[in-house]
Backbone bond lengths (Angstrom), bond angles and torsions (degrees), N, CA, C in turn:
res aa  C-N    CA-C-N  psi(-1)  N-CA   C-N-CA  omega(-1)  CA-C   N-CA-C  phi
1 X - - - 1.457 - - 1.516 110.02 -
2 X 1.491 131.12 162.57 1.149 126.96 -147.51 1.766 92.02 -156.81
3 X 1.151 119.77 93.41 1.810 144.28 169.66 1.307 110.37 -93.44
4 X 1.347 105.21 111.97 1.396 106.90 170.73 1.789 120.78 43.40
5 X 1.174 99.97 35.39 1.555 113.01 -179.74 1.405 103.68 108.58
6 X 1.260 118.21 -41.67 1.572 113.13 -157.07 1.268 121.29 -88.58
7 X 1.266 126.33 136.93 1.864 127.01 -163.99 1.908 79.00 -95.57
8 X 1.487 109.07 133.97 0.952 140.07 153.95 1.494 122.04 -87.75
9 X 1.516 133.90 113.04 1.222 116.74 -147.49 1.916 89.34 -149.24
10 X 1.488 124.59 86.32 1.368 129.60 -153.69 1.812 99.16 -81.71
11 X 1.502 129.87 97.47 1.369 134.59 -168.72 1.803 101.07 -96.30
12 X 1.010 120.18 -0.59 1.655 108.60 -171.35 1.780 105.83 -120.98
13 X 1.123 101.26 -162.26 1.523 97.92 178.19 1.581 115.47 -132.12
14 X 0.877 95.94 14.29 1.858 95.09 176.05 1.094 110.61 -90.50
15 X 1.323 112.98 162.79 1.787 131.58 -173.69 1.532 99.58 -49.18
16 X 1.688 109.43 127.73 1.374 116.87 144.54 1.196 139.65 -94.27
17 X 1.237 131.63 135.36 1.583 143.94 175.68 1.115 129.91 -124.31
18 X 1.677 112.98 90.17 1.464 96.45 161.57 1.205 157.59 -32.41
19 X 0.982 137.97 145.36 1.637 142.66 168.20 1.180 127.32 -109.91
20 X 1.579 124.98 66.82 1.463 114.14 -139.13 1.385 90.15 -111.41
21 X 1.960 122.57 136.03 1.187 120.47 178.84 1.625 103.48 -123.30
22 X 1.603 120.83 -173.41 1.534 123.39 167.69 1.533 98.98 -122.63
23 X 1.710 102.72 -4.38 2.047 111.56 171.61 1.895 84.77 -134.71
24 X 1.314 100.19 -176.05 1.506 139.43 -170.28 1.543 92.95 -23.79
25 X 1.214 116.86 -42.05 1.723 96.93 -178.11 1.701 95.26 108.11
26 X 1.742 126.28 -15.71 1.438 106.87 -163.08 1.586 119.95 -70.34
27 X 1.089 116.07 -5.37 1.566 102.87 -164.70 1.122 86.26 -120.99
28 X 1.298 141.51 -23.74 1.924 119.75 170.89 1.745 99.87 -68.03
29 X 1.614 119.41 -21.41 1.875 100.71 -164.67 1.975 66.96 -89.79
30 X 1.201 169.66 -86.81 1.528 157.05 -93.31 1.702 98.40 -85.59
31 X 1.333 108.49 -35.76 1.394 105.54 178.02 1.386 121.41 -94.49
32 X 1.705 119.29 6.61 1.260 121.24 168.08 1.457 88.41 -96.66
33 X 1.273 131.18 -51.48 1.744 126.75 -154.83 1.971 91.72 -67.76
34 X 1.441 132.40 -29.32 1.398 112.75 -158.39 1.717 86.47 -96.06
35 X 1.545 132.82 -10.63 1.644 104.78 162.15 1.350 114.20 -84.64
36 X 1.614 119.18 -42.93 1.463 108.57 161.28 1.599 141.32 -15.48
37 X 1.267 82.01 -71.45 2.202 106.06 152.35 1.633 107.76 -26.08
38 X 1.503 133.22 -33.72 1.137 127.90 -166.26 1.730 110.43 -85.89
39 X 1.512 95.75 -9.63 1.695 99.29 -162.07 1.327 90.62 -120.86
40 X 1.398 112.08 99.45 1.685 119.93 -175.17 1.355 116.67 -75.01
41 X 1.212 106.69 -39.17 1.539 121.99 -162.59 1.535 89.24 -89.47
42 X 1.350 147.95 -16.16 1.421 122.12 172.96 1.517 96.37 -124.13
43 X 1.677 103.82 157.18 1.549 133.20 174.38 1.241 121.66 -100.45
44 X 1.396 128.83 108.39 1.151 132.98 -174.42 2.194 114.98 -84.86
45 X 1.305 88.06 160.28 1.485 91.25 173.91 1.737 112.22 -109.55
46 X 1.175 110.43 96.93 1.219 101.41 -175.51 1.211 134.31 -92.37
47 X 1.590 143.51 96.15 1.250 142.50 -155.64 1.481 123.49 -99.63
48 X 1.109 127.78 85.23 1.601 147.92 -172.69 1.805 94.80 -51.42
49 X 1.329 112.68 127.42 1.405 115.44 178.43 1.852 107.91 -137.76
50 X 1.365 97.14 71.38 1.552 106.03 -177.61 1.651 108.48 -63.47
51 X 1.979 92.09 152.50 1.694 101.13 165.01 1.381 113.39 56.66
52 X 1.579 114.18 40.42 1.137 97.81 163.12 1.574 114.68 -76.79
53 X 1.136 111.44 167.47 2.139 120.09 -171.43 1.245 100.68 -134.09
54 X 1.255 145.74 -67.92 1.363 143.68 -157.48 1.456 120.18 -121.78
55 X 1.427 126.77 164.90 1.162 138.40 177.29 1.758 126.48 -44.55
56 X 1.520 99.85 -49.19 1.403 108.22 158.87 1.239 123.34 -52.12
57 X 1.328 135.53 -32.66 1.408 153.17 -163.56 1.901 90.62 -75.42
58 X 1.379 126.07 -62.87 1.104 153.41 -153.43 1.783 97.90 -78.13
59 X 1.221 107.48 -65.46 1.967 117.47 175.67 1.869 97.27 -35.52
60 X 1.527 106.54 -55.68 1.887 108.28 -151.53 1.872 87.04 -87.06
61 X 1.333 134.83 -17.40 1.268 114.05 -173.24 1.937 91.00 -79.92
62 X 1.128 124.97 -34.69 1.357 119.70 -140.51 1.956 89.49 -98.63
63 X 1.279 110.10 -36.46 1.603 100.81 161.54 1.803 115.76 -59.43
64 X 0.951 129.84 -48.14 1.184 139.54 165.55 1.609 117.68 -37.26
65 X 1.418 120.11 -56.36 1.411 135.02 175.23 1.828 98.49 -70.86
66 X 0.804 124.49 -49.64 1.538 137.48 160.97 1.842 102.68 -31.06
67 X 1.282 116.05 -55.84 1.467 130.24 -178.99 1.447 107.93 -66.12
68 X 1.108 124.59 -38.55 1.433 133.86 -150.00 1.596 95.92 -116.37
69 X 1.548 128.21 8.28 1.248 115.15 -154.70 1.541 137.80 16.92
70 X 1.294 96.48 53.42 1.863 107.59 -168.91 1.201 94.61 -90.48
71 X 1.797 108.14 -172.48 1.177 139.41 -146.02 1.784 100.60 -156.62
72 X 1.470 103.88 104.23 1.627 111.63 -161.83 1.839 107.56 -101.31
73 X 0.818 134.40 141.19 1.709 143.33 -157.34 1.320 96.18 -143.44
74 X 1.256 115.50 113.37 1.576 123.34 -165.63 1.746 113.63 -132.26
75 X 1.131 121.21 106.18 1.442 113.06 164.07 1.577 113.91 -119.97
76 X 1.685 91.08 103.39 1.219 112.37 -176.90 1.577 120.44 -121.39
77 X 1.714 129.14 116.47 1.618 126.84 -139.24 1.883 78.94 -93.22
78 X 1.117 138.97 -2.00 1.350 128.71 -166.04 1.376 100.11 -87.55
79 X 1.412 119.42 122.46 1.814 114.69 168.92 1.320 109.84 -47.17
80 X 1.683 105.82 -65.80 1.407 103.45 -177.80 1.410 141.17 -57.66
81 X 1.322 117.66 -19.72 1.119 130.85 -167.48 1.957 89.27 -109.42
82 X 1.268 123.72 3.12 1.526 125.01 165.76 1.544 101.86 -64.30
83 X 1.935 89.49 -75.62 1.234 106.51 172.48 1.265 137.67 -30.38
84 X 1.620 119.57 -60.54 1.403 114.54 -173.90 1.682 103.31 -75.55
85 X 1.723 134.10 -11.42 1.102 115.02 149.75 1.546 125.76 -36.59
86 X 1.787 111.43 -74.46 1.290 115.54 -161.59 1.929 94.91 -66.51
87 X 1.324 139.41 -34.87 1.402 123.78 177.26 1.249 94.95 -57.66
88 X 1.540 145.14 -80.39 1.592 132.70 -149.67 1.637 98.93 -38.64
89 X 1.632 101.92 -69.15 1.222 97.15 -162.29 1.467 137.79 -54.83
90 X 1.310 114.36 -23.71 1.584 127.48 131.74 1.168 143.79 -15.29
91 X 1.381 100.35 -61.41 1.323 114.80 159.41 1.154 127.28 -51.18
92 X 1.752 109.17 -61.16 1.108 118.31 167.03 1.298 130.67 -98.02
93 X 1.494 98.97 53.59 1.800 100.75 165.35 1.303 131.06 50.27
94 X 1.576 110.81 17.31 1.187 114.10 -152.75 1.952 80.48 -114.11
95 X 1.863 100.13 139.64 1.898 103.36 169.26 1.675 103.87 -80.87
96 X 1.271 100.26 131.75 1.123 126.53 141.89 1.514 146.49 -116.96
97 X 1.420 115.12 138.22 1.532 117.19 -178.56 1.600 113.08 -107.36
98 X 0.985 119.36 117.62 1.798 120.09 169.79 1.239 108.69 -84.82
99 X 1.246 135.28 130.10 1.375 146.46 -171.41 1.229 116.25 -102.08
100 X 1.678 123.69 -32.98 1.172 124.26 -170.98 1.513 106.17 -138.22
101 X 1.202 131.30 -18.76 1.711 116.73 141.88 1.786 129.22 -36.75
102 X 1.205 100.78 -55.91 1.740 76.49 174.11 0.961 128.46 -65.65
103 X 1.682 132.20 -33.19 1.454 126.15 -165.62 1.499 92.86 -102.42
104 X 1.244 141.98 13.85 1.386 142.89 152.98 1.690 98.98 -60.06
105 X 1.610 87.98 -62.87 1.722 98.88 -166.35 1.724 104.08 -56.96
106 X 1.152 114.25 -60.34 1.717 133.02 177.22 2.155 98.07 -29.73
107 X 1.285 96.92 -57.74 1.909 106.69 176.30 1.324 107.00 -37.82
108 X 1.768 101.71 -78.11 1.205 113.42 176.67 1.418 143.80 -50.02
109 X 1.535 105.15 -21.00 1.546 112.87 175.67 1.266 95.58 -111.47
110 X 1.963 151.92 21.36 0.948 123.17 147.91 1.779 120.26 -111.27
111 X 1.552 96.00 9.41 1.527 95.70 -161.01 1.780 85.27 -143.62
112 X 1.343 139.45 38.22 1.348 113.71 -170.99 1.394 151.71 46.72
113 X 1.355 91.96 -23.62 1.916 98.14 -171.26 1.389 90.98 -57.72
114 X 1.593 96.12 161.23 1.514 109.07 153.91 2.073 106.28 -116.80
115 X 0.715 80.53 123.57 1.982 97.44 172.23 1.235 123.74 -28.20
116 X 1.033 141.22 138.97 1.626 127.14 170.21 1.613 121.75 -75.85
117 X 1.381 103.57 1.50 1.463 127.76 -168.59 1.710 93.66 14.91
118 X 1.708 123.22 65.13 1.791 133.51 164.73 1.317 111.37 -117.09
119 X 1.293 112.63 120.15 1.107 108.73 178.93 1.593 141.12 -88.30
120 X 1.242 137.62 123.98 1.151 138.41 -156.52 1.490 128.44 116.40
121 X 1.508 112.47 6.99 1.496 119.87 -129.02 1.466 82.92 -72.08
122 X 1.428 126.18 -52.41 1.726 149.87 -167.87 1.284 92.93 -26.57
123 X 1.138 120.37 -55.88 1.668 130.69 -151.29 1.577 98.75 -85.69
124 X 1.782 129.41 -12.41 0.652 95.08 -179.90 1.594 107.61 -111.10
125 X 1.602 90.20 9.43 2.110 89.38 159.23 0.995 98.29 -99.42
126 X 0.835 132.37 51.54 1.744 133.44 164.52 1.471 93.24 -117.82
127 X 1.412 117.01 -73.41 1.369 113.47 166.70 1.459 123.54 -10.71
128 X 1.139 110.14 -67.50 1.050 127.06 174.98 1.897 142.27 -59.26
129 X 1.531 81.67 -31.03 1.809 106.04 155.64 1.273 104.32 -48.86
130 X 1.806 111.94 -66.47 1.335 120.82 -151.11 1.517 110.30 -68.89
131 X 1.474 112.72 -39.46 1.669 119.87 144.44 1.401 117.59 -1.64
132 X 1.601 104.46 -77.28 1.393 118.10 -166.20 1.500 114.00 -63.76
133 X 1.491 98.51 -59.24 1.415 115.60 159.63 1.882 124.29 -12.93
134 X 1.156 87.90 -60.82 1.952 114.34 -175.28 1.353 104.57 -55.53
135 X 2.020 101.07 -53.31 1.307 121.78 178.68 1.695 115.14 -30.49
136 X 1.550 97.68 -70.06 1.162 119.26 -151.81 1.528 112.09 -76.23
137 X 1.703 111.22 -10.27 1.245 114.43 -171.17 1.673 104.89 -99.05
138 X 1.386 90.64 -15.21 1.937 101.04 168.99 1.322 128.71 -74.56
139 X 1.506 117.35 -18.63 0.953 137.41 175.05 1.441 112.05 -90.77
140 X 0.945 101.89 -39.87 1.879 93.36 -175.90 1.831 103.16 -77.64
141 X 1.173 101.26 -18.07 1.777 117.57 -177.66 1.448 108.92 -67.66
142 X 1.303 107.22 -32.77 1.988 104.19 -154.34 2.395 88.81 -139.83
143 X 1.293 89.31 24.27 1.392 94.71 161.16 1.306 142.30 -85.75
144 X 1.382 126.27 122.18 1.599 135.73 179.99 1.637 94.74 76.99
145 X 1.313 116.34 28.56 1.526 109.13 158.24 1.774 108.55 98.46
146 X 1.771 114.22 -5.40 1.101 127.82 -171.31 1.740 114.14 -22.53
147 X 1.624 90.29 -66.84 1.414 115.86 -166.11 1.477 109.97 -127.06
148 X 1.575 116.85 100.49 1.840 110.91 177.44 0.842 105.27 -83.21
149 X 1.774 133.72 1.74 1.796 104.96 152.76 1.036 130.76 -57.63
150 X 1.742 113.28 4.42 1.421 114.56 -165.06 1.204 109.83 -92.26
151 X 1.431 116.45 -24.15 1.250 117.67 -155.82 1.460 115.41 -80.85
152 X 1.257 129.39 -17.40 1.784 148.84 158.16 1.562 113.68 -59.74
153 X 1.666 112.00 -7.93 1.575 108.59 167.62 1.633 97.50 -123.89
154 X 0.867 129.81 16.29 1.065 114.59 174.86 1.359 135.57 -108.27
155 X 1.827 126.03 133.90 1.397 113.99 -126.30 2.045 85.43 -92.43
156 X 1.482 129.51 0.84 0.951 116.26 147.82 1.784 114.55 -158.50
157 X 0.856 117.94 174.72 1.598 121.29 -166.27 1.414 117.74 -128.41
158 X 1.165 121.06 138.46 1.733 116.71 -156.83 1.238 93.22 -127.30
159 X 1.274 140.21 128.98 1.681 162.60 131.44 1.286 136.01 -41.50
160 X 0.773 136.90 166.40 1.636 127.59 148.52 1.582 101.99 120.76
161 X 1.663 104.69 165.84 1.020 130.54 -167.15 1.629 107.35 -75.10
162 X 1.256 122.39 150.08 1.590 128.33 157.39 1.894 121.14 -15.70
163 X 1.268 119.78 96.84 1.312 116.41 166.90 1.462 111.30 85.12
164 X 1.626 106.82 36.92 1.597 136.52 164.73 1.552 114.49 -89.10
165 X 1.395 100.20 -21.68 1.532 105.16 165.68 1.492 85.01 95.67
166 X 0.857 154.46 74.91 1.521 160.34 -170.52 1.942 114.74 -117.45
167 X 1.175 103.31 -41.44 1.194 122.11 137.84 1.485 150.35 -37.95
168 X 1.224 94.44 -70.41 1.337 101.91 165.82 1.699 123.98 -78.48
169 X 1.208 130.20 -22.34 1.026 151.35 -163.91 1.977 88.68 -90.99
170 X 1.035 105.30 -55.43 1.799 99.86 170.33 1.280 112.73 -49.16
171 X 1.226 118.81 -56.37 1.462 112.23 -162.79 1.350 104.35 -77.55
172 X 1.418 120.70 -27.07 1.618 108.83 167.95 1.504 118.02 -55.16
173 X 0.958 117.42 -67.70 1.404 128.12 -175.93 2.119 112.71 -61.39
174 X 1.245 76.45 -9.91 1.929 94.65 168.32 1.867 103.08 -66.77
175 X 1.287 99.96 -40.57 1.417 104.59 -157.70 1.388 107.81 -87.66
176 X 1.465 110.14 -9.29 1.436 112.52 174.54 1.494 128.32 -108.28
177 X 1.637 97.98 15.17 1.194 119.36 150.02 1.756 106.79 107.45
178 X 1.661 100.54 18.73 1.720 91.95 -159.03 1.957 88.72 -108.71
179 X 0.966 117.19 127.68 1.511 105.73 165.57 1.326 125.92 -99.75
180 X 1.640 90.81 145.48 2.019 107.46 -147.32 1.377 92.93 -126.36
181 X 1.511 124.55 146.16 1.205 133.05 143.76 1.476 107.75 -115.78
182 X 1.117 107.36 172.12 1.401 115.42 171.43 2.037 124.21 -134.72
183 X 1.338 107.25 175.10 1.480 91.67 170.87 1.701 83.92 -167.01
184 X 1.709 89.21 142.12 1.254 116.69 -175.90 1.796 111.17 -84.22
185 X 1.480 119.74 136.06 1.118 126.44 -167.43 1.844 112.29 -115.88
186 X 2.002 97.00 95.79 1.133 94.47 -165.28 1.731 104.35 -111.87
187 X 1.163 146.03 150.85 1.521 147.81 -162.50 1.856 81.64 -73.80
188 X 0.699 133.45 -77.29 1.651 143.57 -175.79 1.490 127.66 -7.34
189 X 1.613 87.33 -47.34 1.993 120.44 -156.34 1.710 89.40 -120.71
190 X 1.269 82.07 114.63 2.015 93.76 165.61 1.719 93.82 -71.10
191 X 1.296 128.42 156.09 0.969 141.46 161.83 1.200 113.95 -69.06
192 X 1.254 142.20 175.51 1.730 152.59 -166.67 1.199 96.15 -101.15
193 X 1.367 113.25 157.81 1.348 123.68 -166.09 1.575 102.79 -104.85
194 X 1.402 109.20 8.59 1.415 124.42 170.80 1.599 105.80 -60.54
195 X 1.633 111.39 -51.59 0.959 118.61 -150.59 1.535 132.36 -76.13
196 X 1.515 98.56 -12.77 1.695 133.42 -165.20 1.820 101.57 -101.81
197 X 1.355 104.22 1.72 1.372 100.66 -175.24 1.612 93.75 -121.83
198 X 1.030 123.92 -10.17 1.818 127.80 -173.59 1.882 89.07 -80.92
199 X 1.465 108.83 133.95 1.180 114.96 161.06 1.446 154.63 -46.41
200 X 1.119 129.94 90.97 1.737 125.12 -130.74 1.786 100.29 -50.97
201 X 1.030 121.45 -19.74 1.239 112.07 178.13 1.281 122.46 -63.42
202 X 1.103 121.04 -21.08 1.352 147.88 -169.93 1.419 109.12 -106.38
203 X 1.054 128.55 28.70 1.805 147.98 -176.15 1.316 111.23 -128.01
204 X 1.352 120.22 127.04 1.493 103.46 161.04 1.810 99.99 -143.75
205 X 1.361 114.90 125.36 1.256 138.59 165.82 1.692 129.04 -63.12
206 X 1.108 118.50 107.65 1.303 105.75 -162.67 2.026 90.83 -106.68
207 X 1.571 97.94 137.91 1.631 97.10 175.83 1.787 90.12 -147.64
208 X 1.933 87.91 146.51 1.621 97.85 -172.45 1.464 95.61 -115.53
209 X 1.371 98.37 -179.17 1.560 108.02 159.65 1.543 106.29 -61.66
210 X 1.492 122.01 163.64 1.576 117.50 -174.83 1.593 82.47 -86.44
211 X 1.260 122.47 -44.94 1.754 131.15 -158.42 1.480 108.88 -56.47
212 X 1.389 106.39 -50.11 1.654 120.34 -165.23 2.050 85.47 -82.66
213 X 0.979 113.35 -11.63 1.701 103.43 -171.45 1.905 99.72 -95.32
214 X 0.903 88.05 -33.27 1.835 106.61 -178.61 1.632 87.79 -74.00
215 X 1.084 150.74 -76.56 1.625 146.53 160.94 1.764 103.01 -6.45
216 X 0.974 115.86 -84.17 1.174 144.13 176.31 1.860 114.68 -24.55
217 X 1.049 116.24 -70.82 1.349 144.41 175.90 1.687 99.95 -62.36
218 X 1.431 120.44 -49.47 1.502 123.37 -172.68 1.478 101.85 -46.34
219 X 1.435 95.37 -59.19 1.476 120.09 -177.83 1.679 117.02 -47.04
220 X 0.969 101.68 -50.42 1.632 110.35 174.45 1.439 92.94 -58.77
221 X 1.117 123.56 -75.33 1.246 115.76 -156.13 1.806 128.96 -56.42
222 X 1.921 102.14 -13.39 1.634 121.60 164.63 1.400 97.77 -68.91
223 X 1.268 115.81 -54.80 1.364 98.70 -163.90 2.076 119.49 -87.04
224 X 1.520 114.13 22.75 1.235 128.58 138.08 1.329 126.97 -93.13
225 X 1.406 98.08 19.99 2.160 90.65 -178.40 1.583 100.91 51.27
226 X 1.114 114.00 34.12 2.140 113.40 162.85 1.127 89.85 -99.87
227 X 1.668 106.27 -171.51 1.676 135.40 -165.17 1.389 88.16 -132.36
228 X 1.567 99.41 116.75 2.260 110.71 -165.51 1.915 81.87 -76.49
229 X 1.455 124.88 10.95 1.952 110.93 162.44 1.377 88.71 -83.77
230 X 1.202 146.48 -5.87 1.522 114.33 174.17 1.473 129.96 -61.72
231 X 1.338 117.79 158.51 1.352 116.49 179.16 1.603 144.27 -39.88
232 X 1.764 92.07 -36.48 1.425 120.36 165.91 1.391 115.50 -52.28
233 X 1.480 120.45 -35.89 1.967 122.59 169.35 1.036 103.09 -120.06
234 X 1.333 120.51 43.78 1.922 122.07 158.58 1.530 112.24 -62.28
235 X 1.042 145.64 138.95 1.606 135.43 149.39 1.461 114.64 -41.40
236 X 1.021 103.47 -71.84 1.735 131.60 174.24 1.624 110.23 -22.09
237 X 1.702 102.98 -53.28 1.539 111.88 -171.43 1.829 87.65 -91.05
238 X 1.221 118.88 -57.31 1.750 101.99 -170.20 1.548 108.90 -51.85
239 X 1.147 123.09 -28.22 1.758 112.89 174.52 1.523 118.70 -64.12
240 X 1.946 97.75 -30.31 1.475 74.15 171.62 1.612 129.80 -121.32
241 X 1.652 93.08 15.93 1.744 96.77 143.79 1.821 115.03 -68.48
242 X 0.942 131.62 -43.56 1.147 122.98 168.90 1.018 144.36 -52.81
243 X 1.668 101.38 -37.43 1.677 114.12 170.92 1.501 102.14 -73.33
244 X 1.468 120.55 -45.89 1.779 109.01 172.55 1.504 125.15 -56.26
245 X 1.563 113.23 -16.45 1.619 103.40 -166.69 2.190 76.33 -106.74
246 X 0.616 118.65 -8.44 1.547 101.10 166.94 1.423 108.68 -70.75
247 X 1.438 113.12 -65.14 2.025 114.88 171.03 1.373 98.67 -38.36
248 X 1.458 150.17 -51.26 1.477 124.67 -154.03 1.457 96.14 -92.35
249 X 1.083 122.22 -45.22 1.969 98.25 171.44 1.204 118.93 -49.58
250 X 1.309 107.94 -31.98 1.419 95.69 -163.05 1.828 107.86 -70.64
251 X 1.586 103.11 -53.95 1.588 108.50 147.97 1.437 125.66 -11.68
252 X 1.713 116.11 -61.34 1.238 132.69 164.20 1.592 124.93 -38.94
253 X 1.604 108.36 -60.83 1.340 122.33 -166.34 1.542 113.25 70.28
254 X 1.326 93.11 37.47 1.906 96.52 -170.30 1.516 98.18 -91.96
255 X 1.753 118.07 -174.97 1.370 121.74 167.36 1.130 100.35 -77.17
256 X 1.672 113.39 178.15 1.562 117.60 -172.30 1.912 85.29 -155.46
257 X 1.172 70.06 139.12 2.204 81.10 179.49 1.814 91.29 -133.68
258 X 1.813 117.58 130.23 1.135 93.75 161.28 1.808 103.84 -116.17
259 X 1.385 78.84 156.80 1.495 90.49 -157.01 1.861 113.30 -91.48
260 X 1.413 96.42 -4.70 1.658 104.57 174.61 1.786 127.49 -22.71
261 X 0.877 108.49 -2.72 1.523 114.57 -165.14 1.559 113.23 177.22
262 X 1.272 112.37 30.06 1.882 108.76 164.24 1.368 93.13 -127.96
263 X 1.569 102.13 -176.37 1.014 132.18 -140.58 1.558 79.39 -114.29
264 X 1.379 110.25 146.09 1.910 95.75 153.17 1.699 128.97 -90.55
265 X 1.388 97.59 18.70 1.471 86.14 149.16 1.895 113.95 -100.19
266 X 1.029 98.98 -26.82 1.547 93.19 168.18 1.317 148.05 -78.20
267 X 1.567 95.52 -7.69 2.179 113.55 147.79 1.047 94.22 -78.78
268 X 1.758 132.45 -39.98 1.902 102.37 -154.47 1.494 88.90 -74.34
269 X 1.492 123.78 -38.13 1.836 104.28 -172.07 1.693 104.01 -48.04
270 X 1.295 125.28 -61.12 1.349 134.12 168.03 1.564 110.30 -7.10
271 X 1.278 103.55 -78.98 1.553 119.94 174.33 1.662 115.82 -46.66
272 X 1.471 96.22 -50.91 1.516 77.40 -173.38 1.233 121.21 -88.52
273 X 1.568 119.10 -0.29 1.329 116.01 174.27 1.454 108.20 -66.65
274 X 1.644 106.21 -40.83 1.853 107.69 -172.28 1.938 99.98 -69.94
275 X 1.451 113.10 -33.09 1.579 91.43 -172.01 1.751 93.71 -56.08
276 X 0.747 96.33 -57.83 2.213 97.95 -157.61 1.352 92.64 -28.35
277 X 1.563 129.15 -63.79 0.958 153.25 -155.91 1.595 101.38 -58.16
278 X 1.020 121.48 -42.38 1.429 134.31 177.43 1.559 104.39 -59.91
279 X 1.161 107.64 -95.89 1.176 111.15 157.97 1.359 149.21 6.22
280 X 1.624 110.54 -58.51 1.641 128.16 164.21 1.353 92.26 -66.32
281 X 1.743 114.34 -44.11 1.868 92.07 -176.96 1.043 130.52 -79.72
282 X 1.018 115.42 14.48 2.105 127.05 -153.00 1.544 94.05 -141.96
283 X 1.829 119.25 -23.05 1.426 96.50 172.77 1.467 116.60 78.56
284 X 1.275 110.69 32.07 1.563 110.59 -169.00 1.403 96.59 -132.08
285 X 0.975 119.25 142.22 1.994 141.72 -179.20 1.090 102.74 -58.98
């Protein structure tokens, strides 16, 4: 027999099982190999038959399994091409298992939806996992200023003074697939010369109240067993971390969000509305 180019040619005698897909074939061969698994003492032949498309495709796999007296495992999102599976194989006496017709149907008749009946979709939240994945490992990579080679790939760049949430605000927006570095803005430490060459659009400045930041910092510093009189929640010194990370945006010409009173999911919406926005204007993926 001859699948998608390939002559199938069954030389042994152990049980055959299809793997028949309308994508890659992986989760009809994972759910034939984890019942297999139950039958220790016998070895199966398992034959993966990806991308099937049409009826003909379906007639020569199921005559074939017919030949071989196999046992075919099919997850296929096409009604029709469901159907004329379980009719051929009917016909021809051949077992079949549908994997994703019943609880398609089960979805649809307990919740209304109707299905996208597209095939491949899994793979392409998988895609999309690995997205996040990438995201999130870029961020912890080119974080608190670690590494300013980072900051020339990165699809945006976060600013600001000590306990702006700079951090956390990365890894959120990590997860939504956008990759962030950041760099900490101290009166002390000139910034990297990484940073003056990244596109101001691609900057974003975070500035608080000094009061609600002095709150903030006190607090940090209770919950290190410090004394919130240290320098780190001075007024004196937070005015003039602030007044310095105001001069380098401004230097910058970047956006500026102050964050005195949101939430950090409600800068990252902020942020990510302007990346998209960036983007459509800049023409970048």
């Amino acid at each position: 027999m001859r699948v998608r180019g390939v002559i199938i040619i069954i030389t042994k005698l152990n049980p055959v099982i299809y793997a028949v897909s309308d994508s890659i074939g992986e989760t009809a061969e994972s759910v034939v190999k984890a019942t297999t698994s139950q039958f220790v003492e016998e070895k199966f032949d398992v034959i993966r038959v990806p991308y099937v498309k049409d009826k003909e495709q379906i007639d020569k796999i199921v005559e074939e399994a017919a030949t071989n007296h196999a046992v075919i495992c099919y997850t296929i999102v096409s009604p029709e091409l469901r159907e004329h599976m379980a009719d051929k194989a009917m016909s021809s006496d051949v077992e079949v298992v549908d994997v994703l017709g019943p609880m398609l149907k089960s979805i649809e008749k307990s919740t209304g939806l109707l299905p996208k009946n597209q095939a491949g979709l899994i793979h392409s939240l998988d895609h999309e996992y690995f997205k996040r994945v990438e995201a999130v490992e870029f961020a912890v990579k080119y974080d608190d200023g670690k590494n300013p080679l980072g900051l020339l790939k990165a699809d945006v760049v976060i600013i600001g003074v000590s306990r702006t949430s700079k951090t956390p605000l990365s890894m959120y927006l990590a997860h939504k697939q956008i990759k962030v570095a950041n760099v900490p803005l101290v009166p002390e430490l000139a910034p990297p010369e990484e940073l003056f060459k990244v596109p101001p659009y691609k900057i974003i400045g975070l500035l608080i109240d000094p009061f609600k930041l002095n709150e903030i910092r006190s607090e940090r510093l209770k919950t290190m067993g410090l004394s919130d009189t240290a320098t780190y929640a001075d007024m004196k010194r937070i005015d003039d971390e602030l007044a310095y990370a105001k001069g380098i945006m401004r230097r910058l010409h970047c956006q500026i969000i102050n964050v005195s009173n949101r939430a950090i999911e409600e800068t990252a919406g902020i942020i990510m509305e302007y990346v998209r926005k960036n983007k459509e204007r800049h023409h970048e993926n």
